[in-house]
C-alpha positions in Angstrom: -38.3 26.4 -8.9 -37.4 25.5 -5.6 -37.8 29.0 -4.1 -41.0 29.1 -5.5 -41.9 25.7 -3.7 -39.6 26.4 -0.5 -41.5 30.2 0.1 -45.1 29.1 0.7 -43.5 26.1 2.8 -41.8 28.5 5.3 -44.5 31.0 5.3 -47.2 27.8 6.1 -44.7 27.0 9.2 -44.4 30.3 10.5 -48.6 31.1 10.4 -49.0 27.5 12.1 -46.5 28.9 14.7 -47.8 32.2 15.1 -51.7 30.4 15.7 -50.3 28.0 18.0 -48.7 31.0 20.0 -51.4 32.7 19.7 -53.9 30.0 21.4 -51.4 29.1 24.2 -50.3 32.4 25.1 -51.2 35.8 25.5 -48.6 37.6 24.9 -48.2 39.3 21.6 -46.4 37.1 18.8 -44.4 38.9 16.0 -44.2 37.7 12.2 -41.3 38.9 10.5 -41.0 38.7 6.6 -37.7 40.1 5.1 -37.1 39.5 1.1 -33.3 39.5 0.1 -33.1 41.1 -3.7 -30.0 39.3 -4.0 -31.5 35.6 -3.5 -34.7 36.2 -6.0 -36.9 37.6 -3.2 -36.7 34.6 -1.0 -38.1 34.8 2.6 -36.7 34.7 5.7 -38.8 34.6 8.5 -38.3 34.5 12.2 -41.6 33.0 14.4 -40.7 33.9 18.3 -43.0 35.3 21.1 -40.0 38.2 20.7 -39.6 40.8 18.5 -36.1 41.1 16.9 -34.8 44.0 19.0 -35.8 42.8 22.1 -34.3 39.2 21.5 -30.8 40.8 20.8 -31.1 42.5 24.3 -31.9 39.3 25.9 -28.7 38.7 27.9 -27.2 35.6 29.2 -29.5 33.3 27.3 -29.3 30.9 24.4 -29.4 32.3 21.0 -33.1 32.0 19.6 -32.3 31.5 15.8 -30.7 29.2 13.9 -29.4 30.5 10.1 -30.0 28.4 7.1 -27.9 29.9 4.5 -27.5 28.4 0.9 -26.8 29.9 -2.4 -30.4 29.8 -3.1 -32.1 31.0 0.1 -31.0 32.7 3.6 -33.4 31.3 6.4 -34.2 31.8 9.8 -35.7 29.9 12.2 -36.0 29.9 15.7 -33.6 27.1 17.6 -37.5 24.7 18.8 -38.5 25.0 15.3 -34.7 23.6 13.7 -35.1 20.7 15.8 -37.8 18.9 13.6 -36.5 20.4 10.7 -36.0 18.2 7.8 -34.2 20.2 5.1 -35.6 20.7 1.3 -32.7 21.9 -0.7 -29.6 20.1 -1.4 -26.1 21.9 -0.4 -28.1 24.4 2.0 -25.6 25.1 4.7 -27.3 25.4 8.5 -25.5 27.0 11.1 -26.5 26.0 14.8 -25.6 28.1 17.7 -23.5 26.2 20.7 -24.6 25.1 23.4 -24.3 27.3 27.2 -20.3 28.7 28.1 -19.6 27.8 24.6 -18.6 29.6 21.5 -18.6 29.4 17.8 -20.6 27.6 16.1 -21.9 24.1 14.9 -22.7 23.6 10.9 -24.1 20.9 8.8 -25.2 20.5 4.8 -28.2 19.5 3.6 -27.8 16.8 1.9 -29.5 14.1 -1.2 -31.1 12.3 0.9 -33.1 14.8 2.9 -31.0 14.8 6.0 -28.8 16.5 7.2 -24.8 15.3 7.2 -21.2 17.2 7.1 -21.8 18.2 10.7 -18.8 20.1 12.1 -18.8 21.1 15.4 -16.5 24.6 15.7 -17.5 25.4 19.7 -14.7 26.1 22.0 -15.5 26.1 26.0 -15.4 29.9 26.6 -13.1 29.3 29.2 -10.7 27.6 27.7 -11.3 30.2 24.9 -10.0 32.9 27.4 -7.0 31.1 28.3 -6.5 31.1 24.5 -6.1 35.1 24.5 -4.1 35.0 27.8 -1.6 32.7 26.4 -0.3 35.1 23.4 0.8 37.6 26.1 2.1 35.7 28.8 5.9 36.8 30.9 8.0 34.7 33.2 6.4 36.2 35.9 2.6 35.1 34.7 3.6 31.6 33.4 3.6 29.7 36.9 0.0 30.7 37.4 -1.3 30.6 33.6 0.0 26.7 33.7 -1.6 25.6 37.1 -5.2 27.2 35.7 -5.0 25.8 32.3 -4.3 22.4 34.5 -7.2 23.3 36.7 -9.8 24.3 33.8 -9.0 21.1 31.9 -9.6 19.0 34.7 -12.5 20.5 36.0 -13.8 20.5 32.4 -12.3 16.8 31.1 -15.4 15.3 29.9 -16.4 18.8 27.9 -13.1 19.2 26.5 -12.5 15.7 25.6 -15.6 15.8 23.6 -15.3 19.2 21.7 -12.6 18.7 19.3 -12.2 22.3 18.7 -11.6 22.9 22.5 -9.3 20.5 22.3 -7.7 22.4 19.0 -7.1 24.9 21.1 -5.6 23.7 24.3 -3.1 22.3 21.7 -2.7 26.1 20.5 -2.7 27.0 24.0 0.4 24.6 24.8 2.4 25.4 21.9 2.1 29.2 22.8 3.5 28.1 26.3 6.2 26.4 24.7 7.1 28.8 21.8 7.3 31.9 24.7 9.4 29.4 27.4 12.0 28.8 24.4 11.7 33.0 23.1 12.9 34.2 26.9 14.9 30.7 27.5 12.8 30.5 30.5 13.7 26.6 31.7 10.7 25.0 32.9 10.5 23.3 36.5 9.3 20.5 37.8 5.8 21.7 38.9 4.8 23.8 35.9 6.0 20.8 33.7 4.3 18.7 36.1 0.9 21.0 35.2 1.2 20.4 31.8 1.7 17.1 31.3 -1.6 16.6 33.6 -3.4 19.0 31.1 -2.0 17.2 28.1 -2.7 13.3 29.2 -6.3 14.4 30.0 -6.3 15.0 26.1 -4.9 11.5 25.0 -7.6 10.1 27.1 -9.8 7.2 25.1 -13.1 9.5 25.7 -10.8 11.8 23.5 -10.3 9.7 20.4 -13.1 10.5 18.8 -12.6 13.5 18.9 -8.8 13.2 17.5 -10.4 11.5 14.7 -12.2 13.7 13.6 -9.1 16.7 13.8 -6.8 13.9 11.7 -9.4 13.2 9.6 -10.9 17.1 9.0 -9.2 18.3 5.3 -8.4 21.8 6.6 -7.2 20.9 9.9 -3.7 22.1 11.4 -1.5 25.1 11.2 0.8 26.3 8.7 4.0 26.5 9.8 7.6 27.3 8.1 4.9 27.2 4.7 3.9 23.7 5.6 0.4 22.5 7.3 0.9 20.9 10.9 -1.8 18.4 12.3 -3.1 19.4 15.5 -2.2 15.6 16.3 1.8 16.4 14.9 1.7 20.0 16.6 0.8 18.1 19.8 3.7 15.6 19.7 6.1 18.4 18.5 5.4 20.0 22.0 6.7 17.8 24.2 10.0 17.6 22.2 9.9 21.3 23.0 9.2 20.9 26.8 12.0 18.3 27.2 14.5 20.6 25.7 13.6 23.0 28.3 13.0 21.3 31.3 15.6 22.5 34.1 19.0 20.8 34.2 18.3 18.2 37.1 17.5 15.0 37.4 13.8 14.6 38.0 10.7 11.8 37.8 7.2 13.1 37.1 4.5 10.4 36.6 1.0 11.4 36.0 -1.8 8.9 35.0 -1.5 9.3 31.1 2.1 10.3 31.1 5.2 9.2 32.5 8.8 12.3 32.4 12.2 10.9 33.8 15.6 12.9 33.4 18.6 11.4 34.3 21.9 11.4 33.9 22.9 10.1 30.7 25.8 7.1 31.4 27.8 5.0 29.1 26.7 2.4 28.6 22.8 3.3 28.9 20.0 1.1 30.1 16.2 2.1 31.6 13.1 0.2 32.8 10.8 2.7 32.7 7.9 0.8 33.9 6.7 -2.7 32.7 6.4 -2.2 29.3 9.3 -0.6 27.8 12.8 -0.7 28.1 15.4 1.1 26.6 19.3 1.0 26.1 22.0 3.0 24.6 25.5 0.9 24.2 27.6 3.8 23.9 27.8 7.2 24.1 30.0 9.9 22.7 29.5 11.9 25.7 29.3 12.0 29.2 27.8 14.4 31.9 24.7 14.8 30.1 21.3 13.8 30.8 18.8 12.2 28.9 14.8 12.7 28.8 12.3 9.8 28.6 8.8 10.5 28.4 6.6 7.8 27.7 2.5 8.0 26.7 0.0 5.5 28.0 -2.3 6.2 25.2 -1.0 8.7 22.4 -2.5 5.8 20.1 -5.6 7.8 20.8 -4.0 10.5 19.2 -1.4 9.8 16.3 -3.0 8.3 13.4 -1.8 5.1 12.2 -0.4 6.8 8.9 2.5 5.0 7.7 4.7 6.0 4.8 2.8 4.2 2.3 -0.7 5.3 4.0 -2.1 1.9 3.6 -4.8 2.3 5.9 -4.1 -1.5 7.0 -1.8 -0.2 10.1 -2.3 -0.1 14.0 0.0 1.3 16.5 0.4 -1.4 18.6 2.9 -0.7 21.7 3.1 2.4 23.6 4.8 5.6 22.5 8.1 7.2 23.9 10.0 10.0 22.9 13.9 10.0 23.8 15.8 13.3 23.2 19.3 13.7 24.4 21.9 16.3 23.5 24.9 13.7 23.1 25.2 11.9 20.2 24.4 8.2 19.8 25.1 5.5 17.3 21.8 3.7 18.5 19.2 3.0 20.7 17.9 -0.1 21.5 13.9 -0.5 22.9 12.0 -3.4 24.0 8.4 -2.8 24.1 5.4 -5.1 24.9 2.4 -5.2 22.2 -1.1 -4.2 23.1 -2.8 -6.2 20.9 -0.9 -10.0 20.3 -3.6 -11.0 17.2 -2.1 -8.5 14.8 0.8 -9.6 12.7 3.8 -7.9 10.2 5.7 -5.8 13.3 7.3 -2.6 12.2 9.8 -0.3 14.2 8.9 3.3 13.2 9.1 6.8 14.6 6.6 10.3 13.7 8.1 11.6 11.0 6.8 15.4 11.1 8.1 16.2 7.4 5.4 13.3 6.1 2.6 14.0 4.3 3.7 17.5 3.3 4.2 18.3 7.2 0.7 16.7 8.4 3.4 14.3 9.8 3.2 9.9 9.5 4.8 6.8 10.9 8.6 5.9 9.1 10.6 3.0 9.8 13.9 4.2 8.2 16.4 4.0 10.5 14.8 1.4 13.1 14.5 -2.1 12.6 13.1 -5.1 14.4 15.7 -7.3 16.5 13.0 -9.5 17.2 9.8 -10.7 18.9 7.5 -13.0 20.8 4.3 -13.1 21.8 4.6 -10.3 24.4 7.3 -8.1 23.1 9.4 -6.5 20.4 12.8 -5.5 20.3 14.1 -2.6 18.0 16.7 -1.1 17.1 17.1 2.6 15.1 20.0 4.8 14.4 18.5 8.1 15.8 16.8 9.7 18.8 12.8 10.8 18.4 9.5 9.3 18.8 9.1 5.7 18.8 6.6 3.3 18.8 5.2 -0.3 16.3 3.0 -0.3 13.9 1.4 -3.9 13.1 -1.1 -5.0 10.4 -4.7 -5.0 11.1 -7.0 -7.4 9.9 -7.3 -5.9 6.3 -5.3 -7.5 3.9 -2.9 -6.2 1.3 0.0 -8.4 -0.9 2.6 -7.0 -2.9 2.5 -10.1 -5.1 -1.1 -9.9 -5.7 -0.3 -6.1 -6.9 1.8 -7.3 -9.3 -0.5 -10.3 -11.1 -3.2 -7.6 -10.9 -1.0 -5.2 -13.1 0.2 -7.9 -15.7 -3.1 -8.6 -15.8 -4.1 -5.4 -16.6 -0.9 -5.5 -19.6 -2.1 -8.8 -21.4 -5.8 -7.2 -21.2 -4.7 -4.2 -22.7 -3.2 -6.4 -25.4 -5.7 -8.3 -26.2 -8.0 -5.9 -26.6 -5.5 -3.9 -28.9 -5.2 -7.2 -31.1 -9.4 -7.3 -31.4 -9.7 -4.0 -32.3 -7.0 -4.5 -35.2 -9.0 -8.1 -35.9 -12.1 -5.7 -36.3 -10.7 -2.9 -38.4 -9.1 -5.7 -40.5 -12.1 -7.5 -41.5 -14.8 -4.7 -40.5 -16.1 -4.4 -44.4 -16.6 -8.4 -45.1 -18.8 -9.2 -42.1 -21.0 -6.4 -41.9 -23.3 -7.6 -44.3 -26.6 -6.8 -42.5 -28.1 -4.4 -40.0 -27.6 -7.1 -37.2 -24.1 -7.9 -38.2 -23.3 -4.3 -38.3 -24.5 -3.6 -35.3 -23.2 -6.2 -33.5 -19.7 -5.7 -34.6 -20.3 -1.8 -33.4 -20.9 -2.5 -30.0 -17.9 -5.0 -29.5 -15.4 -2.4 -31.3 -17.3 0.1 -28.1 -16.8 -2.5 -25.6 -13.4 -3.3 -26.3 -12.9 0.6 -26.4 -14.7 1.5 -23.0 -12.5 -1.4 -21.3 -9.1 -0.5 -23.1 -9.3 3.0 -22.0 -10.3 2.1 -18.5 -7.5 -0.2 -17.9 -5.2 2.6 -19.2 -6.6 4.7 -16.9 -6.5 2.3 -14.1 -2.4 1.9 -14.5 -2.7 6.2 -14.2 -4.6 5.5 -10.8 -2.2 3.0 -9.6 0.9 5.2 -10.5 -1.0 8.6 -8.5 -2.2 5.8 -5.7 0.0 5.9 -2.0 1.6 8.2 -0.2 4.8 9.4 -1.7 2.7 10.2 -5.2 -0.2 11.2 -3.7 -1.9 13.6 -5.4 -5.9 14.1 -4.7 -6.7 16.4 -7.8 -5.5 14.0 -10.2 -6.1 10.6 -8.6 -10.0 12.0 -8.2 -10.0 12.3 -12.2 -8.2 9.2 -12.8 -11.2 7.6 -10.4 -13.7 9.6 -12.9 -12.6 8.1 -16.2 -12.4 4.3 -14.9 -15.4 4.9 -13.4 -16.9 6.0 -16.7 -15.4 3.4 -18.7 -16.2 0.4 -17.0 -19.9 1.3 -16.9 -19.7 2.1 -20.5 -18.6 -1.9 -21.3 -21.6 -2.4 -19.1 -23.8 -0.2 -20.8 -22.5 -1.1 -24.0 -23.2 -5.2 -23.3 -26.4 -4.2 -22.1 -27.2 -2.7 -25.8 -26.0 -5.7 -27.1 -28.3 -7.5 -24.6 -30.9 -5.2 -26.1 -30.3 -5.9 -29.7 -30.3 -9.3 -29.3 -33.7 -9.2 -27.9 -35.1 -7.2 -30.3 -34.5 -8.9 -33.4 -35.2 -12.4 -32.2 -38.1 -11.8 -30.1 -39.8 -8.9 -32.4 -38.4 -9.1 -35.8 -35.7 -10.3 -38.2 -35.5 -7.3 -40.0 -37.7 -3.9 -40.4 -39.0 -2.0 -37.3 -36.3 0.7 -36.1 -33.9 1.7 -38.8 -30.2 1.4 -38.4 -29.2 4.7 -37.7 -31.5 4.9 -34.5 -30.5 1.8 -33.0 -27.5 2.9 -33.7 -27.9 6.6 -32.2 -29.6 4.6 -29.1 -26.7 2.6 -28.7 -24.1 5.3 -28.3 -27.2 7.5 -25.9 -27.4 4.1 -23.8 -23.6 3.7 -23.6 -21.9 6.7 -23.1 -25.2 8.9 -21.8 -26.2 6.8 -19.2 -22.6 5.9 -17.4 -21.7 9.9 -17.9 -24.7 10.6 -16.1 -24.0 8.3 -13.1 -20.4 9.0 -12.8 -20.9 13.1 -13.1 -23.6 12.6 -10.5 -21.2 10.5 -8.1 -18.7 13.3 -8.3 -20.7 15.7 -7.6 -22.2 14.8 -5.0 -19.2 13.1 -2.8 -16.0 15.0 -4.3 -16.9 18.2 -2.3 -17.5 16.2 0.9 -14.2 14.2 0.2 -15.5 11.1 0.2 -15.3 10.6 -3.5 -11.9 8.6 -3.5 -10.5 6.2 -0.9 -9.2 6.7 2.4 -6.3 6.2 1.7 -6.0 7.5 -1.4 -6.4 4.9 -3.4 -7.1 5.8 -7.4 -10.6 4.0 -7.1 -14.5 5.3 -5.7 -14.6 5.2 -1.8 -16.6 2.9 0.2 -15.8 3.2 4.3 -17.5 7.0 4.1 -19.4 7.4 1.2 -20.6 4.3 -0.1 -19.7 5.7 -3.5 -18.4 2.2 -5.1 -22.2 1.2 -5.2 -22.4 3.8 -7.8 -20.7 1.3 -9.9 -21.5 -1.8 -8.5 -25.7 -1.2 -9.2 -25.3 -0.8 -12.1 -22.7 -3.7 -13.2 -24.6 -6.1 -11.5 -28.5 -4.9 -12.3 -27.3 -5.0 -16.2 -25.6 -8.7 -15.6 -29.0 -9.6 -13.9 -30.9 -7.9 -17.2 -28.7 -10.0 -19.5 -29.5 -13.4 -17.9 -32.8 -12.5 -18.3 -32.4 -11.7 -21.9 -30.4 -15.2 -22.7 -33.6 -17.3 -21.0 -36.2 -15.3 -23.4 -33.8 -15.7 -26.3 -32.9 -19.2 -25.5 -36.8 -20.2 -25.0 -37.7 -18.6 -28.4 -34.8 -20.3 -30.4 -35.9 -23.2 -29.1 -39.4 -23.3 -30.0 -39.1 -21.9 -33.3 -39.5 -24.1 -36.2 -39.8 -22.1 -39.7 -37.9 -22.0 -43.0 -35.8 -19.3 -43.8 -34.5 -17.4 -46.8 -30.4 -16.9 -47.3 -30.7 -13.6 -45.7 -32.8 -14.8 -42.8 -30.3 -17.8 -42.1 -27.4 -15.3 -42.0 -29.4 -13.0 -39.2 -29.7 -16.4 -37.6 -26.2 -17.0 -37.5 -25.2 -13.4 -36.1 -28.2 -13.7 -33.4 -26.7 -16.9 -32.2 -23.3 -15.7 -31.8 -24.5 -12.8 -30.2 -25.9 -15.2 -27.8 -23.1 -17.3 -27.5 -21.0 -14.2 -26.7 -23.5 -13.1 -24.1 -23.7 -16.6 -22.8 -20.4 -16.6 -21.4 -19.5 -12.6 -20.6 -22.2 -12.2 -18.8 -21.6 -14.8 -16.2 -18.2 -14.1 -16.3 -18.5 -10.2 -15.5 -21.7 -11.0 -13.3 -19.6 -13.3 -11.1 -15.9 -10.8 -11.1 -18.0 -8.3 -9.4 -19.4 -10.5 -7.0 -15.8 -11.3 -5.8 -15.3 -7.6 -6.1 -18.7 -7.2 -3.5 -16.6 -10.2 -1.6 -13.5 -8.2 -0.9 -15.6 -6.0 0.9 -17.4 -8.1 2.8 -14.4 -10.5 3.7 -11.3 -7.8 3.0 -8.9 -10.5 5.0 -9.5 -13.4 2.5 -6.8 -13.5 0.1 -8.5 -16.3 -2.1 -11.5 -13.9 -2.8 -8.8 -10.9 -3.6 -6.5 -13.3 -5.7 -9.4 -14.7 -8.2 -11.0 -11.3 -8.0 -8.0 -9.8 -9.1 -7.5 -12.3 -11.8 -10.5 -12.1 -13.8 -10.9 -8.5 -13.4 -7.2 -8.0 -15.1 -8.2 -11.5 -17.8 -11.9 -9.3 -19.0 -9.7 -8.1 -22.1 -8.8 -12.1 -22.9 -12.5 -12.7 -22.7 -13.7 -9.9 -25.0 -11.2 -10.7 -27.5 -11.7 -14.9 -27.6 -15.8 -14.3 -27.1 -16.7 -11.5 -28.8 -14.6 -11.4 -31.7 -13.0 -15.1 -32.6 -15.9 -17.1 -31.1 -17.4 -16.1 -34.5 -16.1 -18.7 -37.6 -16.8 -16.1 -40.4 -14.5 -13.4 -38.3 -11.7 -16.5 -37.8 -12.2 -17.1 -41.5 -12.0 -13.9 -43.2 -9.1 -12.7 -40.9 -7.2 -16.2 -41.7 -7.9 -14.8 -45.7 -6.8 -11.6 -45.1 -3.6 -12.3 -43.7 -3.0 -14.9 -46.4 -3.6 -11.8 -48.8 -1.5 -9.7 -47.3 1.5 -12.3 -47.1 0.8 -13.2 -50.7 1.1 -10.0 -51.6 4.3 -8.9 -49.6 5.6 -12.1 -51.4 5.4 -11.1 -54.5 
């Protein structure tokens, strides 16, 4: 269907384009119109004042098309036309040629909403490109020279480079190569080529840089395998310099640039360095002497390491500057004092990169290194190894071990509750289903009780895949599915109780729709609808993972995606539809004023506890999702997070007390039927 509404669409363009050519120019204007058997005959068309063979002659110039390739149509259109295109079918993949002295190219999905998003820019600077190729073959004799033009092309290209993270990429590649071929012919590096490459490599830790770092640590199929492990570009950067100090020529020597600062000395015993104002380091003792030690400390590799700690909180900022220390003697421990950055962050941790992290994507660990102490201005730490250090401090976002554990024994007693109304219900199901209403009524509680019960199990799975050591994306994205599901299933399912409630005391007391449908409409309303929404949420973010959280937390994502709103629409539209329910209900119990048969007054009671029940869950879910909506809006207040996370983990309690035992004839026939049962063990 959407070829057959996509074909006329592109031929329309290209016939306006060809006219408007046509009346502006004089030169002939070509219309081509290829059909591709293997995509259903769908047209691609290329509108240009050039026909196809002589734009692939045209040297030295911009390409003039730009591909729109899907699994449902291949598209061309020329590169003036893509700029006010708005696209038409979701998942079609556009591919954008780079700008001038660039190649590769840039790419971005269509996507829901009728924009295009996913953009990923793939151009290298062609320059740095070449220097790519030259660096896979270099000798001792070519090395000298290769360094001081890579220095010279990076400079004379910063604010390019800094801004193409795949140029970037492959500097990194480029440095490594240098590295990997210095250690491969033992080739000691001196102080001027090691001086041209710490130039080149500041100018990438640069803040106009970060972004693009961000997006390289943040990209799913970043890095390089290596030794069967992936490598970040942001860990393969790091690793390099613990290459180059190995292999920096045996002499002392100071090199200071204006991102990085490299000083070898002798190594003495005792140990102690200022290396500029902000750091300080010092070694008690040594096991041996005549050795030298290398210091190199980063003015801004914050714009380049993320903030990943062991747990991957996401709640971490690297706040003091990063040094590496390497050494060939052996230490016992190293002692650094380092000033903060930022003095309004709290929770100071001594860590160093960890490169094995994350599967070899590489994170901050603190094992080993401890804090001595602090002020206002400085840290002291202390760690048992040599590497690279820096402090990691809490940001504003808030996160409480303590408020972890309430949440998860609430969770337990909801569980059990719930367990003991579904037993209260099976016990006692045949006694107070004595009507359509009744029945009914007790259907949708056993389904609510259900939906939540097997969400709350599912949200103890999510919290045992959640964090670093456990992580596990494939499963933590299903665990998100099924509480997902579930918890709009006890919404759908109160909304149907909303429903019924309305319908028999607004329309009639008995008659109208038979059993069975309002039954079969039940079950459509509260498992169709929520499988609907949460298949559809999937789908939509999972491939462009942004489905689960950040930091890989068992639950829908909100920083990227937005995806949580999937769940919280819906919650809080059918809390909204309830009230409104409870004021019509309410309004008409009120002003009616007729007699009633036995039957009638037992449909009366059933309505009213209904109502009752309704009365006090709806509020009570309406306003835990509110506080849910408030941790988002205010993530550092722990009073929101604490009664959030207490009547989330209490909505079993709730179900059980105002669903079930909020209705006398279920507290009396259970009271009877445990009597029965006692009696009868008795005897």
């Amino acid at each position: 269907m959407w070829t057959k509404m996509f074909v006329p669409l592109i031929g329309a363009v290209c016939i306006f384009q060809v006219i408007s050519n046509a009346q502006s120019t004089t030169s002939s204007t070509e219309l081509f119109r290829t059909f591709d058997s293997n995509v259903n005959s769908t047209n691609i068309c290329e509108c240009e004042q050039h026909t196809a063979e002589e734009t692939n002659k045209t040297q030295g110039s911009k390409p003039l098309y730009v591909n729109f390739n899907s699994s449902i149509n291949s598209i061309t259109y020329t590169c003036e036309q893509a700029k006010d295109y708005i696209c038409v079918v979701e998942g079609q993949k556009v591919e954008i040629p780079c700008d001038d002295n660039m190649e590769g190219q840039k790419t971005a999905v269509c996507m829901a909403n009728g924009e295009y998003g996913n953009e990923e820019d793939n151009c290298v600077l062609t320059v740095v490109l070449d220097l790519l190729n030259k660096s896979m073959e270099l000798n001792i004799s070519t090395m000298p020279n290769f360094l001081e033009e890579l220095r010279n092309v990076t400079v004379g290209t910063t604010e390019k480079v800094t801004k193409t993270p795949a140029s970037i990429s492959s500097i990194v590649t480029i440095l490594n190569n240098v590295a990997d071929t210095s250690s491969e012919l033992s080739l000691p590096i001196n102080q001027k080529s090691t001086e041209h490459i710490l130039v080149t490599a500041g100018l990438l830790t640069s803040d106009e840089a970060k972004n693009s770092w961000d997006i390289l640590n943040d990209k799913p199929n970043s890095g390089t395998e290596n030794n069967s492990k992936k490598e970040s570009p942001s860990s393969s950067f790091l690793k390099l310099f613990e290459t180059v100090s190995s292999l920096l020529v045996n002499e002392s020597v100071t090199i200071e640039t204006p991102f990085i600062l490299l000083k070898k000395t002798e190594l003495t015993d005792p140990f102690y360095d200022r290396l500029n104002s902000s750091v300080t380091i010092s070694i008690p003792e040594t096991d041996k002497k005549d050795n030298f030690i290398t210091t190199i400390l980063f003015a801004s590799m914050d714009n380049v390491l993320p903030p990943r700690d062991k747990e991957n909180s996401g709640f971490m900022v690297i706040n003091g500057k990063v040094l590496l220390v390497e050494t060939r003697a052996k230490i016992k421990n190293i002692s650094i004092i380092s000033e903060i950055l930022n003095d309004t962050l709290k929770d100071p941790q001594c860590v160093f990169w960890d490169f094995d992290l994350f599967d070899g994507l590489g994170g901050w660990s603190n094992q080993g290194c401890s804090v001595q102490s602090q002020n206002n201005e400085t840290i002291s730490c202390i760690c048992n190894h040599l590497t690279c250090f820096s402090i990691l401090m809490s940001s504003d976002s808030f996160k409480d071990s303590e408020l972890e554990d309430i949440t998860f024994i609430g969770v337990g007693i909801s569980i059990g509750s719930l367990v003991i109304c579904l037993i209260t219900e099976a016990l006692i199901w045949k006694k107070i289903s004595t009507n359509t209403t009744a029945f009914l009524r007790h259907v949708f509680i056993v389904n609510i009780a259900v939906s939540l019960l097997i969400a709350n199990i599912w949200f103890i799975v999510g919290g045992s895949l959640s964090g670093a050591e456990k992580k596990n994306p494939p499963s933590c994205a299903a665990a998100t599915f099924f509480i997902h599901f579930f918890y709009l299933s006890m919404f759908f399912w109160m909304l149907a109780t909303g429903l019924l409630l309305l319908y028999r005391t607004v329309l009639v007391f008995e008659g109208g729709f038979s059993k069975t449908s309002m039954l079969v409409s039940g079950f459509v309303l509260g498992y169709g609808a929520p499988l609907i929404i949460a298949v559809t949420t999937m789908a939509v973010t999972l491939p462009l993972y942004n489905y689960i959280r950040a930091n890989h937390a068992c639950w829908l994502n909100w920083d990227d995606s937005k995806a949580l709103l999937a769940f919280l629409v819906p919650a809080l539209v059918i809390v909204f539809i309830n009230f409104i329910i409870l004021l019509v209900v309410i309004f008409k119990m009120l002003n009616r004023r007729v007699k009633r048969n036995t039957a009638q007054a037992q449909e009366q009671h059933v309505l009213v506890v209904i109502a009752r029940s309704l009365a006090v869950l709806t509020p009570f879910f309406g306003l835990t999702w509110i506080l849910g909506i408030g941790t988002i809006i205010a993530p550092t207040n722990k009073g929101i997070h604490f009664a959030f996370s207490l009547l989330n983990s209490l909505q079993g309690c709730f179900i059980w007390v105002f669903g079930t035992l909020l209705d006398k004839r279920v507290r009396s026939e259970a009271i009877k039927s445990l009597t029965t049962q006692e009696k009868t063990s008795i005897g």
